[in-house]
C-alpha positions in Angstrom: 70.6 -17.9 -25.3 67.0 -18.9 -24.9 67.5 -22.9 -26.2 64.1 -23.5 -26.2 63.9 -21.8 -29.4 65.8 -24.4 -31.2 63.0 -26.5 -31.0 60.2 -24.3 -32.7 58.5 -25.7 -35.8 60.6 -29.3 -35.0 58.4 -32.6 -35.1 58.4 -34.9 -32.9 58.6 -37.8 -35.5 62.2 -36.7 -36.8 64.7 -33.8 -36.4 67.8 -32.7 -35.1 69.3 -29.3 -33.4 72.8 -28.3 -32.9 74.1 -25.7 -30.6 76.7 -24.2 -28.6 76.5 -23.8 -24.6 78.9 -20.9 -23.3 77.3 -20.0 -20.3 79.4 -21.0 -16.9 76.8 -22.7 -14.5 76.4 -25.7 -16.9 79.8 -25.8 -15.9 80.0 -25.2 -12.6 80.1 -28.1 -10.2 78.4 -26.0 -7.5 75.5 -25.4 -9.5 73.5 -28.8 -9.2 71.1 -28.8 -12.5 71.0 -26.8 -15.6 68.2 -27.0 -17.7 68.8 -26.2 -21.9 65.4 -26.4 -22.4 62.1 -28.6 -22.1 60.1 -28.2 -24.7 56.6 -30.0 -25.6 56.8 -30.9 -29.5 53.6 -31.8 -31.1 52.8 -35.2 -28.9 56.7 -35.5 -27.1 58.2 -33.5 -24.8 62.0 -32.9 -24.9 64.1 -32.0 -22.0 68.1 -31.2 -22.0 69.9 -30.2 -18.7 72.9 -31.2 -17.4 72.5 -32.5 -14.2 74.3 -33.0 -10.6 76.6 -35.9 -11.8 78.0 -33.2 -14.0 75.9 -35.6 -17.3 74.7 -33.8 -19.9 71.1 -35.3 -20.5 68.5 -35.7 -23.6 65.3 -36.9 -22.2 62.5 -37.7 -25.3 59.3 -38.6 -23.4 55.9 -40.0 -25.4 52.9 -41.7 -24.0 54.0 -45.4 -24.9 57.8 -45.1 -23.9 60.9 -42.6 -22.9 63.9 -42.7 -24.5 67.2 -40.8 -22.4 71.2 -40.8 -23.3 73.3 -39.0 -20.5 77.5 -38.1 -21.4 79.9 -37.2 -18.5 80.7 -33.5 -19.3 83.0 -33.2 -16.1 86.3 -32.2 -18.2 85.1 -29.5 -19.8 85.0 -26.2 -19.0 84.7 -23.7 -21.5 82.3 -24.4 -24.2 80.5 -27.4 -25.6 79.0 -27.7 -29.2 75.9 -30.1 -28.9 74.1 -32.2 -31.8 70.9 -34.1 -30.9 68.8 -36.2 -33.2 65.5 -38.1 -33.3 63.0 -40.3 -35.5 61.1 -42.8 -34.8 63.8 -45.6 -33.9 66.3 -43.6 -32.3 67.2 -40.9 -30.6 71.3 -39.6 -30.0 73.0 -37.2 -28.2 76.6 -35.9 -29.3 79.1 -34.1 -27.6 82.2 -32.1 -28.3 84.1 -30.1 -26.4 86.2 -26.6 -27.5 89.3 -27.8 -29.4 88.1 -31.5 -29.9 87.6 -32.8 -33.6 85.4 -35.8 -32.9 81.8 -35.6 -31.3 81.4 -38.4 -28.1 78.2 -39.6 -29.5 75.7 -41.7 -27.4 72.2 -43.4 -28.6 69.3 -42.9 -26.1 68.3 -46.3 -24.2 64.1 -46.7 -24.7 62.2 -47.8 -22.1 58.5 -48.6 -22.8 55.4 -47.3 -20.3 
């Protein structure tokens, strides 16, 4: 699937997506980074990957600050349903794995330029 389209007609101001990943290298522990997507959105850019510490990553970058929230996706294996949200305070990345009921949901730490 071609995640970049997730974000087409999104603003940067507020939004959310939600999506499925099936395919095995974002998986695999012998691939070392998976990118989702990066997408620039109006004025941000957006980047999702999961990278070689086996984290699954939201980056939200703007001129004046960068806000990222990274989860361990080690255990899984299989599939993993995705929910990632933003507006102007916050941004969070939730995770949750095939056969769990509750997302792991972290908020993105901001750090100002």
């Amino acid at each position: 699937m071609d995640y970049s389209k997730l974000m087409m007609g999104k603003s940067d101001q507020a939004g959310a997506v939600e999506f499925t990943v099936k395919e095995q290298p974002v998986f695999d522990q012998a691939v070392k980074e998976v990118t989702l997507f990066y997408n620039i959105v109006e004025e941000a850019r957006f980047k999702v990957f999961r990278n070689n510490q086996q984290e699954m990553v939201l980056l939200h970058v703007t001129e004046d600050w960068m806000r990222q929230a990274k989860i361990n996706i080690s255990k899984y294996s299989k599939q993993l349903a995705i929910k990632i949200t933003w507006d102007a305070n916050s941004d969070t990345l939730a995770i949750k794995g095939d056969g769990e009921t509750e997302y792991q949901i972290v908020t993105a730490m901001q750090i100002d330029n």
